[in-house]
C-alpha positions, -999 to +999 in steps of 0.1 A: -108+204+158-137+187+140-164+173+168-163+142+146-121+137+151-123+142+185-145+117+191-125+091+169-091+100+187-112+098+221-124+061+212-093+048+196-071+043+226-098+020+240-102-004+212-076-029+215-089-031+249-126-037+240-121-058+210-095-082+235-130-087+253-148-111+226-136-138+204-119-162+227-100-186+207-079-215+219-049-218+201-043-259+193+001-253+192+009-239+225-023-242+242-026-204+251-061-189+247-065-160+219-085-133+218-091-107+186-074-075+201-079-060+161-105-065+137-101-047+105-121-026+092-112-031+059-086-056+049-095-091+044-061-105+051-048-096+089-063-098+123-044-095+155-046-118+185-038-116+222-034-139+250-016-123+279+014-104+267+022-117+237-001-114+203-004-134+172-006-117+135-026-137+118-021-131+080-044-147+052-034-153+019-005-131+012+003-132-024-017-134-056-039-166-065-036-180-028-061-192-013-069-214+024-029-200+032-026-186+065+004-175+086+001-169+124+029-150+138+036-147+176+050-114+189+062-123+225+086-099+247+102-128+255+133-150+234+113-178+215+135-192+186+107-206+167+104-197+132+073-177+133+078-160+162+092-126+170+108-109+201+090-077+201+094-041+203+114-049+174+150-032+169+164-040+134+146-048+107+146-050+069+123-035+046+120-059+010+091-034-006+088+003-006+057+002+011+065-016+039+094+020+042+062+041+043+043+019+071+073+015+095+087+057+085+046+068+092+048+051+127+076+070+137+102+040+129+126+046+104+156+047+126+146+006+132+149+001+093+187-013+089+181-029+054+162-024+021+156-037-011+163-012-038+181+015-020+181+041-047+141+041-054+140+049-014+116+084-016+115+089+027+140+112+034+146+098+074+156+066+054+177+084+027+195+101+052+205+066+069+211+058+037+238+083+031+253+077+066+254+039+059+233+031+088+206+016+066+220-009+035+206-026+003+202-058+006+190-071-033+162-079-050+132-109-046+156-142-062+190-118-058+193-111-023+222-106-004+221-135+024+258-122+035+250-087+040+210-101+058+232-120+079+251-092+089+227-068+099+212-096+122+176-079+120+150-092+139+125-095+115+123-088+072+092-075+059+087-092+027+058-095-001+055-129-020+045-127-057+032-166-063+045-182-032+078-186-044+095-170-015+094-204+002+127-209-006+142-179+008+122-184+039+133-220+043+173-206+037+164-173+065+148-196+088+186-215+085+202-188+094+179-177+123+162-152+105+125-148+109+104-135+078+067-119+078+041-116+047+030-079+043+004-086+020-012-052+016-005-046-025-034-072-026-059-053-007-090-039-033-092-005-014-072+023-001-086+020+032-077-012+035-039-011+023-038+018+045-052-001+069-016-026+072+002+003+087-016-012+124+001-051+116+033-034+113+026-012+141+021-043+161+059-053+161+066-021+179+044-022+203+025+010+189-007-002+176-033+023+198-010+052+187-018+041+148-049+034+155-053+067+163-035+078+131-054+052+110-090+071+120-077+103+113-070+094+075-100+073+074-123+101+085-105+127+062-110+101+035-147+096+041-152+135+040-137+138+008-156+109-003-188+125+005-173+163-012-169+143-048-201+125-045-219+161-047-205+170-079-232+170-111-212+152-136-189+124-135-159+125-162-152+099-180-115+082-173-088+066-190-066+051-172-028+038-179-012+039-211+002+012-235+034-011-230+046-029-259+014-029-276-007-038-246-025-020-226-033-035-189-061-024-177-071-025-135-098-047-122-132-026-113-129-038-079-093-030-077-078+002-048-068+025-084-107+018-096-119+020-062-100+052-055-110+064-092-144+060-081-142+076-050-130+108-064-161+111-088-146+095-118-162+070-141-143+040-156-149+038-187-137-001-188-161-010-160-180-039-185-147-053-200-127-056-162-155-073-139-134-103-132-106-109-103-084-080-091-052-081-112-046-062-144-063-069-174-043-068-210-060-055-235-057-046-270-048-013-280-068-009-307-096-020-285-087+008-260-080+033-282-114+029-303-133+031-266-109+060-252-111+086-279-142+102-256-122+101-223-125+135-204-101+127-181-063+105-188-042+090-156-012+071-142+004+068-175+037+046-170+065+069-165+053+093-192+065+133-182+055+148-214+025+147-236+050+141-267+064+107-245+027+094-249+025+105-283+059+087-294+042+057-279+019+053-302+008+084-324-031+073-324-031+085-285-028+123-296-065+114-307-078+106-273-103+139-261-085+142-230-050+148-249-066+177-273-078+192-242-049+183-221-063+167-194-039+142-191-021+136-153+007+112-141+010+102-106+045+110-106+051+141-093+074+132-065+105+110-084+138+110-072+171+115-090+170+077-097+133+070-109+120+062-075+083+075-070+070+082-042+031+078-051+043+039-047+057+046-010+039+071+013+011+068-013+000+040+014-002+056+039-016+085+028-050+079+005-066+104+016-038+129-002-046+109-033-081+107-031-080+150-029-055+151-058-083+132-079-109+151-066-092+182-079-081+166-115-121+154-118-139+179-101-118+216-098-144+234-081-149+213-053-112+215-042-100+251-055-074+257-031-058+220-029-020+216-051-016+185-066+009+163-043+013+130-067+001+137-095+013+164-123-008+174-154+018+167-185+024+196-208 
C-alpha cells in the first residue's frame, strides 16, 4: 500500500478525537458546552459538535438562495422528543434523494434504509434487493408524499433535500406526527470533494464517523493523485458540455462540482467568461452556444441522449459541432436501470474519484490507458 495511504488511514482514527480538543462552544438552549469534533475539509455547509455523548450537526444553508439559515441537530443515545433531535445509532430511516441511498449504502447501511422516494430510479442493488422483498417501500415524491405509509414505517429520521425552503410545511406536518426530518444539503456543494465529503454527517447518525473518515481520505487522496496525473498532460481540450432542452441550453456555473470536476480532469470550459456568476445553471441561447461550440474537442453529459442521431434529432445544427464529426461525444449514463434510473446521480457521490478517472481518460487517453469508462459511455 501507498506510504502516503497508510499514513492517512493511520491519522484518521484520531481526528474526531483531536479536533474535540479546540473550539469550545457553549450552547445558549440546553446549556451543554460544544466542541467541533469535525471540521470539513471541504463543504461549507456541515460541522459536527460534541459535548459528552451526544453531538450536534450543525447544517448551514441547505437549499438554493438561503442564506444566514442554520439547523443544529442533536444526536443523543438517549430518548429526547424534541424536534430536532435524534436518538442515535439510528435504525429506520427514509431516504427522500438518491444520493442520500449512496451515502447511507457506502457506510455499510442499507439494511437501515426502510423508505425511499422514487423506488424505481433506485441504482444500489443492497437497496433493490429490499426493494424486491418489500423490506424497503416508496414513499412519494417532494409535495406528494405518502404521510400514511411515513407513518407506518415509524423511521427514526428522513433524509430530505429542500429546493427553496418550501419543505417547511412537510416538516411542520412530520414534526405532528413525531417524525424528525434532517437537511442533507450536499447537491449544493461547488466541488466533488466536498459533496463527497456529506457521506461523514450521515455517518454521524450511525455512530460510524472515524470508519468514514477513513473511507473519506482514501477517495480524497485517490482523487488528488489523479488530479496531479491530468495536470501533466500538454494540451487541454476544449469542452462542451450538456445539450439543449426545448431550445435552451443550461449551462453550469464555472465554480460549480461538474466545472470543477471538468477542470480537474484537464478539460477547458469553453463557457468560462459567459458563467462567472452564482452556482446554478445558466440558460442560454442555442444559437449562442452553438455558434461558440462548433470548435469543441470534447462533448459531455448530454441529457439522456444514447445515440448520436438522439442529439442530432434535437436539433440538426449539433451534427456541426467538431466533437460530433470526430465523435467525441460521451454521456454519463452508462449505468441506467430498466426504469431510467442512473446511477452517475447515486454512487456518483460517493465516488468522484471514479468520475474524475473516467474524464481523465475521455480528455487525456494516454495518461489512463488501461482505465474502462464506469459512468460515462462514448455515443455511437
Amino acid at each position: 500500500m501507498n506510504g502516503k495511504l497508510v499514513f492517512w488511514y493511520s491519522v484518521a482514527g484520531m481526528l474526531l478525537v483531536a479536533a474535540c480538543r479546540q473550539n469550545t462552544e457553549k450552547n445558549a438552549e440546553d446549556g451543554k458546552r460544544y466542541e467541533i469534533c469535525y471540521q470539513p475539509s471541504y463543504s461549507e455547509r456541515f460541522v459536527i459538535e460534541q459535548a459528552g455523548d451526544d453531538k450536534r450537526l450543525i447544517v448551514r444553508n441547505p437549499w438554493q438562495g438561503s442564506s444566514n439559515v442554520q439547523f443544529a441537530y442533536t444526536l443523543t443515545h438517549s430518548e429526547n422528543s424534541d424536534e430536532r433531535s435524534v436518538k442515535i445509532p439510528v435504525e429506520r430511516i427514509i431516504c427522500l434523494s438518491s444520493t442520500h441511498v449512496a451515502f447511507v449504502d457506502f457506510i455499510g447501511k442499507a439494511d437501515k434504509i426502510a423508505g425511499v422516494s422514487g423506488q424505481d430510479y433506485i441504482s444500489s442493488e443492497n437497496v433493490r434487493q429490499r426493494i424486491a422483498g418489500s423490506l424497503t417501500v416508496d414513499v412519494g415524491y417532494e409535495n406528494y408524499l405518502s404521510y400514511e405509509a411515513i407513518a407506518a414505517l415509524k423511521p427514526d429520521v428522513i433524509f430530505a433535500y429542500g429546493i427553496d425552503g418550501e419543505l417547511g410545511k412537510t416538516e411542520a406536518k412530520l414534526a405532528e406526527m413525531g417524525i424528525k426530518l434532517v437537511y442533507i444539503g450536499e447537491y449544493l456543494e461547488n466541488t466533488p470533494l466536498a459533496k463527497a465529503e456529506w457521506m461523514i454527517a450521515v455517518a454521524a447518525f450511525f455512530d460510524e464517523e472515524e470508519k468514514t473518515i477513513e473511507k473519506f481520505k482514501n477517495i480524497e487522496y485517490e482523487y488528488q493523485a489523479l488530479q496531479q496525473l491530468a495536470s501533466k498532460a500538454n494540451s487541454k481540450p476544449k469542452v462542451l458540455i450538456n445539450a439543449p432542452y426545448r431550445d435552451v441550453w443550461y449551462l453550469p456555473a464555472v465554480n460549480s462540482a461538474a466545472i470543477n470536476l471538468l477542470k480537474d480532469a484537464g478539460g477547458e470550459y469553453i463557457f468560462e467568461a459567459e458563467t462567472q456568476g452564482g452556482k446554478e445553471s445558466n440558460p442560454m441561447n442555442i444559437e449562442y452556444v452553438y455558434a461558440k461550440a462548433l470548435d469543441a474537442d470534447v462533448w459531455i453529459n448530454q441529457n439522456n441522449e444514447t445515440l448520436l442521431r438522439q442529439l442530432q434529432n434535437l436539433d440538426a445544427r449539433l451534427a456541426d459541432i467538431l466533437a460530433f464529426k470526430n465523435k467525441n461525444v460521451y454521456n454519463s449514463n452508462r449505468r441506467l436501470n430498466n426504469h431510467g434510473g442512473n446511477d452517475f446521480w447515486e454512487s456518483g457521490v460517493v465516488n468522484p474519484q471514479i468520475i474524475l478517472k473516467d474524464l481523465i481518460k475521455i480528455f487525456h487517453p494516454n495518461l489512463l490507458p488501461d482505465h474502462q469508462l464506469f459512468y460515462y459511455r462514448k455515443l455511437e
